[in-house]
Every structure is written in C-alpha cells, then in structure tokens.
N, C-alpha and C positions, 0 to 999 in steps of 0.2 A: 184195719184199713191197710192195703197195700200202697207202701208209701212210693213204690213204682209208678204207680198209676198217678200219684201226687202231680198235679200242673206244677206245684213250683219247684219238684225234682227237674221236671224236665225243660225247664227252663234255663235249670241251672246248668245240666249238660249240653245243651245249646249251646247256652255261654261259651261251656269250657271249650265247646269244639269247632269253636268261631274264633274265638282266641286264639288257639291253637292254626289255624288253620292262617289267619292272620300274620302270625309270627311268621310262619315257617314263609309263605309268601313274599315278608319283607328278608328272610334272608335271601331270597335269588337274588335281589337285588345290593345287596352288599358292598358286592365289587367294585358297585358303581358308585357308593361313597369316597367324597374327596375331604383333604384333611383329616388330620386325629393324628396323634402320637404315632398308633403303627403303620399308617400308612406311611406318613415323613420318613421314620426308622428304615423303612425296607432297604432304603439305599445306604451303604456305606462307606461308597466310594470318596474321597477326599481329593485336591488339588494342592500342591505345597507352591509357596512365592518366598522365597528369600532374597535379600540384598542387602549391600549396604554403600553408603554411599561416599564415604571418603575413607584412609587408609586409617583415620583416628577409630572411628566409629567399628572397625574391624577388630579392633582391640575389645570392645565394649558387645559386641554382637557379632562375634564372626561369623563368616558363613557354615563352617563345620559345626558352632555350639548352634543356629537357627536351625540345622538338619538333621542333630543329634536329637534334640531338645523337640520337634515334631515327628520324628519315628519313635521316641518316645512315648507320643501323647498319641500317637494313634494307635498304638498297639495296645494302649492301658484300656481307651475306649471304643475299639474295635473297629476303628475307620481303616479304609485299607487306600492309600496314596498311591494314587496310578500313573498320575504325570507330576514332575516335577519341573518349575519353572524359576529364574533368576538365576541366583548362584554365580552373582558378578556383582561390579560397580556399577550402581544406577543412580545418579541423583533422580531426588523424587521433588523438582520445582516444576514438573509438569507430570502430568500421570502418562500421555499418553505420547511423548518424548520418551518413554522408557522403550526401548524393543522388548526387552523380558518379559514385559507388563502389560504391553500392548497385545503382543503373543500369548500372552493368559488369559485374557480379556474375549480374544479373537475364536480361542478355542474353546472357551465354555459358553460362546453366544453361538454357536457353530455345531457343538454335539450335538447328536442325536439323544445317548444317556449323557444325560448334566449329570456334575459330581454334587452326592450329597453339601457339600462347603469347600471354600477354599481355607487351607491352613495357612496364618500368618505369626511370625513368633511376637512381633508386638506392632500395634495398630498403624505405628509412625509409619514402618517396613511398605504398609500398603500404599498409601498417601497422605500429602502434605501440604494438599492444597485445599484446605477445607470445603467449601461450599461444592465445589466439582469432585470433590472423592466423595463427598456424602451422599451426591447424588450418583452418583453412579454405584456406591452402596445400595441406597435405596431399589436402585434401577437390579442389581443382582438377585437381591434379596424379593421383593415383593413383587415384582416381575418374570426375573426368570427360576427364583426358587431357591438359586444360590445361597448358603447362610457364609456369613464370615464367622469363622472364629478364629482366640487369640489365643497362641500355644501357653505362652508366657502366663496366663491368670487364669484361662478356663472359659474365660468370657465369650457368650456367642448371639446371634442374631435369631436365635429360636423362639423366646418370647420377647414380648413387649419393651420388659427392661432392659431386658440384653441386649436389643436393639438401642435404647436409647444409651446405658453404656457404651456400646461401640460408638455410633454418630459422637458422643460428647467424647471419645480418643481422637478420634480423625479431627473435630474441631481445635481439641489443643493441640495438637500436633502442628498444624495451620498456625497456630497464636506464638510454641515454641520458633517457628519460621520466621514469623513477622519479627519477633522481639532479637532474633538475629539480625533480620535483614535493615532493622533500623541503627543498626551499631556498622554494620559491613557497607552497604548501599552508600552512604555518604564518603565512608572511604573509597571505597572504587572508585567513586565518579570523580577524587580529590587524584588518585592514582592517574585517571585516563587524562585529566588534565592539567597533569605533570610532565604531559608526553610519552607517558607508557601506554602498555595495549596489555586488554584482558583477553582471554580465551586464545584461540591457535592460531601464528601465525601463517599469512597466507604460503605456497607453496614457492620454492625458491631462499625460503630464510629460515635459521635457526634462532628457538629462542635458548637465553642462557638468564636466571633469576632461582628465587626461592621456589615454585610452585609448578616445576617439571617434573617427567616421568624418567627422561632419562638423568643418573645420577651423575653423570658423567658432564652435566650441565649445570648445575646445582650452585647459584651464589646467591649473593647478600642483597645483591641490586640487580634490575635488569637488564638484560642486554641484549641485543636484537643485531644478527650480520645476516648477512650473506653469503651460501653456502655455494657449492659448486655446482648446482641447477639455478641457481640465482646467477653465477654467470652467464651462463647460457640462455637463461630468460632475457636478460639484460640487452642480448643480441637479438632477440626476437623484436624487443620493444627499437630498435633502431630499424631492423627490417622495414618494419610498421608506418616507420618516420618515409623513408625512401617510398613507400606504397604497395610493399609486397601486399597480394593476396594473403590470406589466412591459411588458407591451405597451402601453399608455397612454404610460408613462415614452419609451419608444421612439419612440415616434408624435411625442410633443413633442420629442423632440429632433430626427426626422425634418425637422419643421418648422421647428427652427432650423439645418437645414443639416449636420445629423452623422447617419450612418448607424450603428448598434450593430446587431449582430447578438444572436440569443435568446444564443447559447453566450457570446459577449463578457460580456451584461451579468450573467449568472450565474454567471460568474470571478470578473465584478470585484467583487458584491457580498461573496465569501468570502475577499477578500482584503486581509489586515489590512496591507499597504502603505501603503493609500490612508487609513488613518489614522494614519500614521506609526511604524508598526511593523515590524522586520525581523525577519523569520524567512527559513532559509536554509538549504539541506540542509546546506551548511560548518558550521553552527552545532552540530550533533547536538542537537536537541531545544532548546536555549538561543534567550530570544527576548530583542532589544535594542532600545531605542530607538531609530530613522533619525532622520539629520539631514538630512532632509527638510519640507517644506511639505504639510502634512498637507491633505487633500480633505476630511474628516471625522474628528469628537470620536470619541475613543475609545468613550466611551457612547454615542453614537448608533450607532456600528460595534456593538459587541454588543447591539445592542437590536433591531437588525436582523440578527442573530442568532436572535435568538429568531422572529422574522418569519415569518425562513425554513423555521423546524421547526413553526410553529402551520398553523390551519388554511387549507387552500389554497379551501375557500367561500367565504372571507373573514369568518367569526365572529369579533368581537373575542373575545381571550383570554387571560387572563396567568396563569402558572406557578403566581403564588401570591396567588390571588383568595380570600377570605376564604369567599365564598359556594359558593365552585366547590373543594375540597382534594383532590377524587377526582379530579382532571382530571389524564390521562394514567397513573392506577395501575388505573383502571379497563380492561378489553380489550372488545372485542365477542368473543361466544362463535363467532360464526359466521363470522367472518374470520381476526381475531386480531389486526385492529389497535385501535390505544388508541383511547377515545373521546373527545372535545372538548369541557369544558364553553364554554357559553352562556350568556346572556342576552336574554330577548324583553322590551324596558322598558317595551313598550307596556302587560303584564300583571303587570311586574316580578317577572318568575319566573325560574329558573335552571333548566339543562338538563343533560345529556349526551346527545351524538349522533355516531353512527359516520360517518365521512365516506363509507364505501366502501357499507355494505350501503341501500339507500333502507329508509327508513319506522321504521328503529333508535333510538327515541330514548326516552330516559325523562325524567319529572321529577325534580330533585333532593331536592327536599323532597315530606314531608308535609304538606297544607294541606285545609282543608275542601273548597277546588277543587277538589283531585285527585283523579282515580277510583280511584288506588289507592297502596298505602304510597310513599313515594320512596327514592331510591340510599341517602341518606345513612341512613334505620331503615332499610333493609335492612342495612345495613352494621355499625351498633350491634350490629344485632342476631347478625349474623356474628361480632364481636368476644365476645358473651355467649357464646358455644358453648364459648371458648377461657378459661373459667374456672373455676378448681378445685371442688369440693363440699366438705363437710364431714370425707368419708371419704378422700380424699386429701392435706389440706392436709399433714398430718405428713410422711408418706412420699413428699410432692414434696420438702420441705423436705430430707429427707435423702437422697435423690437427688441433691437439686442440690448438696450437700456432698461425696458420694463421685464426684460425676464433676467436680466440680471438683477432686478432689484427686488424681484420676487423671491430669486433664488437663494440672494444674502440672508431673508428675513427668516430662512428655514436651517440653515447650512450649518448653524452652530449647533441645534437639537438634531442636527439630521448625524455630522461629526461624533458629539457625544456617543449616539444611539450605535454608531459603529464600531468606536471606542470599547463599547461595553460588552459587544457580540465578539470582538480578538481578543478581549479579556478571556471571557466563559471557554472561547476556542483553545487558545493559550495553555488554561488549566484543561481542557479536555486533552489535549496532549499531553502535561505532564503526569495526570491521572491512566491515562493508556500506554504510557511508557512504565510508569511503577507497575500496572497488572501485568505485564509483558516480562517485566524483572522479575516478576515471584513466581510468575509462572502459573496465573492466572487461566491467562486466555494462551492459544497456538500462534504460532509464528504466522501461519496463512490469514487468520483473523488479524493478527496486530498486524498486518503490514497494509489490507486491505483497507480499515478503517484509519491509520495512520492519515493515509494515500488520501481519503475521503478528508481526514480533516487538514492536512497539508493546503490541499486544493480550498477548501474555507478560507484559510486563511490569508492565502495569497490572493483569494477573493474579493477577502476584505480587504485588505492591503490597497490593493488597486482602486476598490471603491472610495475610500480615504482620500489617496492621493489624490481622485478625481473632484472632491467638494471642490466647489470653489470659494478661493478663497478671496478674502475682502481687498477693496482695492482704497487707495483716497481720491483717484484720479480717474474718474470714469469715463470722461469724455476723453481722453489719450487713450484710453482701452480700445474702447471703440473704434477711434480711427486706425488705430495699430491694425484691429480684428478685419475693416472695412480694405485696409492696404492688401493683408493680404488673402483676403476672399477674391479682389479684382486682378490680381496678379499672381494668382497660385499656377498657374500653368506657366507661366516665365518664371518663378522662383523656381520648379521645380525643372527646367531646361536646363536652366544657370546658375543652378547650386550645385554643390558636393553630392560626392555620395552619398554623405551621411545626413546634407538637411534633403534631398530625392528619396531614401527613407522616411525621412521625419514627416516628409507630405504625405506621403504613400498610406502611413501608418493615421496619421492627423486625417485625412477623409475617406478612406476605405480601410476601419481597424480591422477587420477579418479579411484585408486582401478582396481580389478580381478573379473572376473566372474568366478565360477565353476561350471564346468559340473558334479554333483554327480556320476549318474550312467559311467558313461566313467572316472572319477577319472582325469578333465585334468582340465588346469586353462586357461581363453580365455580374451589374453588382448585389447584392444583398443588403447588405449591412453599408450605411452613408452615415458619418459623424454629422447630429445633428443641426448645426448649425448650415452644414451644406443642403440637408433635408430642406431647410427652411428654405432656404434662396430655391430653389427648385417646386417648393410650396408654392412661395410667394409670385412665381414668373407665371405659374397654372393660373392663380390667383385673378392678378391683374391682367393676364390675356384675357381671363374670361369674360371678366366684368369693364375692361378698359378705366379701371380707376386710379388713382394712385394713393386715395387719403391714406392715411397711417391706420385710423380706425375701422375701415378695411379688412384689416391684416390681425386684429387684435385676439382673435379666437384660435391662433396659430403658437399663442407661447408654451403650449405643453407638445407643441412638436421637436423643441429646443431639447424639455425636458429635464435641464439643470446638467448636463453634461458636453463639454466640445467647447464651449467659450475656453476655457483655460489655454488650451492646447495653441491657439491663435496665438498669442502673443509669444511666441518660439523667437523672438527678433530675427527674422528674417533680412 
C-alpha cells in the first residue's frame, strides 16, 4: 500500500502547511505588537534629576556624588543620559515650585522620543510631597511610559513591585516631611510672633540673623535695617503722602539711580511691612508688631490706603467729608460704579461724578445757581417715601411686635447654627494654611480658596451680629423703632456725617443708583423693615382698611433682619 496515497498522510501535510502558513502570516504582523520586554528595552535613553535642598543635605548627597553615582549606573546598565536636569538648591515642599523639576517634567510631557526613565539617586530627590508626587509618578509611568528609577538601590517602576517600592519611598519621604514639620512649624509661628520675619525681606532692607546667604550678615539673633534703597524708598513713600502720581514717583527715583518697576511699586505700596507690621500666612489671620525699622508711620501707611481706593482723576476726596456723605453710596445707573464726590473751590460747590461714564456728574446741593434740585433733596426726598401715614402707624407698630416675637423664638437655634458653621470655617482655614505650609497645594490655589473662605467667614460674621438679639422692654423698642421710621429724613438732614451714613447704610445697605439725566434715584436692595412700611401703604390704599389683621400675612417681608439697626439712638 502506498502510504502516499494514505488520506491520513495527507492530512497531516495539510496540517503542516496550514500551520506553517499561519505562523509565517502572524509574523507580518509583529511589529505591531505592543508591550513585552523587547520592545520596552529598544529605548535606552535616560533623563538625570538631582538636588539638594539645604547646604547640610549637600554634605550627605552632594550634587557631584548624585552625578558620579548615576553615570555610573548607567554605563553598568547601558542607559545612555541625554539631558541633565537640577544640579542646584531646590526645596522639594512643592514639586512644581522647583524650576529644575518643573523644567523636567515640561520636557518629557513635550518630547517627541520620551526617555526610557528618569534617573534619581534616592526617591526623597524626586519628591516630598506624597500624594501629588505619587501621583504624578503614576501619571509618568502608566501614562506617559516614563519609568522612575533609583540610582542609590536599583529600584525601578518596571514591574509591579517596583512600582509599589517606589510609591511606598515617595510616601515616606512625605511622613520624613510631616515629622519635621511638626517639630519646625510650631516654632516658626512662636518666631513670627516674636516680631521676626520668615523668608526674604521685602526690597529696600537688609536682613542680618542665623539663616543668610550672605556671611557677612551672619548673627545669633535677628536683625532687620534699612539699607541705602530703603532710603530712597522712604522718599517715595512721602511723595505718595503729598499725591505724586506713580509714575512721577518713579521718574524721581529713576533720577536718583534706582529703577522700580509699575508691579514693584504697587506691592509695595499694599504692604504693611514697610510700616512695621507682620502679617504672615504662618500667622492664620493674626497681625503682629515686627521688630523692624519701620519705612513709614502706620497712619501715613493707611491713609494711603484710602489713596489707593479714591479716585484715580485725581479729585481730592475723603470718606467722610461733611459736605460730600453720599460719596460712594451713591452708584452711576449706567455702569454700576460708585460715584466720587468733589469739590470745584473756585465756585465752592460740591459734586458727585462717575469716573467711568464722560459727561455724569450732578450737583450736590440745591442753590439758586443750580439749574436743577441737587443729589442730597433728591435724596431727603427718597427718605420721605419711606414714612408711615396715619392709617398705618398702629398696625406697623404691631407688626413689628409679632415679628419680633416670632423672631426671638428662633434666634437662639438660628445663633447656635451659625456658631457652628464659623467654627467648621475657622478650622477650614487653619487646615488650608497647614496644606499651604507643606506644600501641599500651589500658592494660586491657596490664595483663591483662602479668598473663598475669608469671604465665609466675614459672612458669617455679619450674619451673627445681625440676630436679633433679646430685649426686656419691647414696647420702648418699638417706639424708639416707630421714632425713627417717621423721622428718618429730618434725622438724616440734621445729623453728622457719620449718623447721614448710618441712615444711608440702615435703609439702602447696597447704596442707590442714579439716573443723572432724569434726576431720579433707583433702589434695589430696601432694609426690611422700610419694605414693610412701603408694603403696608400698597396695603391699605388698596383695600381702605386699617385693622392690624390686615397686614398679618406681611411678617416674612421683615424677615428677622432691619429691626436691630432702628435703635441706633438717634
């Protein structure tokens, strides 16, 4: 029998040449596998990071033994180092506060050919802020491809456990951090509230202490002057007093040999250092006297304060000018910004004027001059709107007793409940100031959420002070509150400047807008208790009644805030 002819010979050459045929097929395709040993291997390019971060630490890991010590390890393992990055002083309390590191970071999310890994000679070197250096471990590694490895053990991000090796370096690295910073951190803040100052002082002063670069400054305790551009600073800040422009100011110093740039000098005027005052994020909101050589008087420092926020035409103008009380509760209707009082002495007249919209401006007063009424009877006469008639006096009167007695029976869970919200706020600050100190989160972030919870608090603040609080004498309330609802526009004629604020602020808390060319004032926001009277007048026009019960579906127009504010004793 010819075993040729055999069906299961030929079957079996079938086989073979299907197989065959198989294979060879899946090799075109090869190339196009990902992962495996050789493909990872093809690249052997490396990236080197060293640093170190204080002058001890250089002793322990200097930069020459981190550079010796990874040309070493990559010659033995055939990596070949193409860029080299750090090779300075970098503290590592934020990763991305390093330039070196940022600059490393920037250039291997950037190439074209990524480096096989970056070289680091021990994991600290990389970073030290656990949870954000791991993850952006993570983020190199299983992302972009990047491995870490550590010259110092061998250790690398190739497999599994290598990975989890590395992550558990970078986390104690993080935990070595913390267990300093709760030994240092307490001092500091015992430091800054001794009246010293951490980190560099601003520009115009030398410091002299233990913890300078120059040797030549080098003592046992610190000590803070004033150097020979602090003189000449010193002269700026008087300029400033007199009202030189900024530029002007700048020009002269130009002339005497010092350069300021616009951003410098508009730091420096917001910053209460230069008049001897320490503020410090270490501090949480607490401000201390420096024991420092003061550049400028505390009251010249806030007076140029107020400078800053007046108007930038240059109108002389003060907050609380007897002639001028509407300045800044007044808004322009057609922008939204406050208007500026003035004075022209040549005519001896007062003003208000918008800085933003041209041709905005009204008289303050009425005077024979004027072609038409001024801000301030406009404004009397805004207050006359907001007073009782005859057929409401009664049933404001008991209104403002049953919402006041409503409002007692709440006002001490309502207190509490506030209480406990500037508590939680409170610690969310001191909690956002310590992630801020370790280096956490970025300065852009901690300042923005700070800002957010700042404004909380002074939220609450206000909300607080606004309970009302218990009285034993309600019916004195009352009348006191009844006095002056009916007389608020003559109290506000024949008061001070400061209770003509206190009105201003008491029945329009967000200020007036005015219409210039129509001469009218357009409110928004009315404290509610003047709501009510103006409720109440709709009220009983419409229905011609006067009962009290009436009016009784009107107490959540009150709202539980505005009664307080009435008894200002007028």
């Amino acid at each position: 029998m010819n075993c040729i002819a055999c069906p299961c010979f030929v079957i079996l050459i079938t086989a073979k040449t299907t197989i065959k045929d198989t294979t060879m097929e899946l090799d075109q395709f090869r190339t196009f596998a990902k992962g495996g040993e050789q493909t990872r291997q093809e690249n052997r390019d490396v990236m080197l990071y060293t640093r170190v971060s204080t002058k001890e630490q250089a002793d322990n890991y200097s930069l020459k033994n981190q550079e010796e010590s990874a040309d070493t390890f990559a010659k033995k393992n055939g990596y070949v180092i193409t860029k080299r990055f750090g090779g300075t002083y970098e503290s590592a309390s934020g990763d991305f506060t390093r330039k070196e590191f940022t600059r490393l970071i920037q250039e291997v999310k950037r190439s074209r050919k990524r480096p096989f890994a970056i070289l680091i000679f021990i994991m600290s070197r990389f970073s030290r802020t656990g949870g954000s250096g791991i993850a952006l471990a993570v983020e190199l590694v299983e992302i972009l491809g990047v491995h870490l490895i550590e010259v110092s053990t061998g250790e690398d991000t190739t497999s599994e456990r290598g990975k989890l090796a590395v992550y558990s370096k970078l986390l104690k690295a993080r935990e070595e951090t913390l267990n300093k910073l709760e030994v240092s951190v307490p001092g500091m803040k015992k430091f800054l509230e001794a009246g010293n100052w951490l980190g560099n002082v601003p520009r115009g002063y030398d410091q002299f202490g233990p913890r300078v670069k120059d040797i030549d400054r080098i003592k046992r305790t610190q000590e803070i002057k004033l150097n020979a551009e602090g003189k000449l600073l010193q002269k700026a800040w008087e300029w400033k007093i007199e009202g030189e422009k900024d530029t002007v100011i700048r020009k002269k110093l130009e002339l005497l040999g010092m350069q300021v740039s616009k951003q410098q000098m508009s730091k420096m005027w917001r910053n209460p250092f230069y008049c001897g005052i320490c503020v410090h994020n270490m501090l949480e909101g607490k401000v201390v006297y420096g024991n420092w050589e003061k550049m400028i008087s505390k009251k010249d420092f806030l007076l140029i304060q107020e400078l800053l926020k007046g108007n930038p035409q240059g109108y002389k103008h003060e907050k609380e000018n007897e002639d001028r009380p509407l300045n800044g509760h007044v808004k322009c209707s057609m922008c939204g910004s406050k208007m500026v009082g003035y004075e022209v002495k040549a005519k001896r007249l007062h003003y208000y004027k918008c800085l933003k919209c041209k041709g905005v401006s009204i008289n303050a007063n009425s005077t024979n001059k004027s072609r038409a009424i001024g801000a301030h009877e406009m404004y009397q006469n805004l207050l006359e709107q907001y007073t009782l008639n005859s057929s409401t006096i009664e049933p404001f009167k008991e209104q403002l007793r049953r919402t006041f007695e409503m409002i007692s029976e709440t006002s001490g869970t309502e207190r509490q409940n506030f209480d406990e919200k500037l508590g939680k706020c409170n610690a969310d600050i001191r909690k956002l100031n310590r992630r801020w100190a370790l280096g956490e989160i970025d300065k852009e972030t901690y300042e923005e959420v700070r800002k957010d919870l700042i404004s909380q608090k002074e939220n609450l603040g206000k909300q607080i002070s606004e309970i009302l609080p218990e009285t034993s004498n309600l019916g004195n309330y009352i009348e006191e509150s009844l006095d002056v609802v009916q007389n608020i526009s003559k109290y506000w004629q024949s008061g001070s400047t400061a209770i003509k604020k206190k009105i201003q602020e008491l029945v329009f808390p967000d200020g007036v807008s005015l219409d210039v060319q129509n001469r009218v004032y357009l409110t928004k926001k009315v404290n509610s208790v003047f709501a009510l009277i103006n409720e109440m007048k709709r009220v009983s026009g419409s229905t011609g009644k006067q009962n009290p019960e009436n009016f009784s579906g009107l107490s959540s127009v009150v709202a539980g805030r505005g009664l307080e504010p009435l008894a200002f004793g007028l």
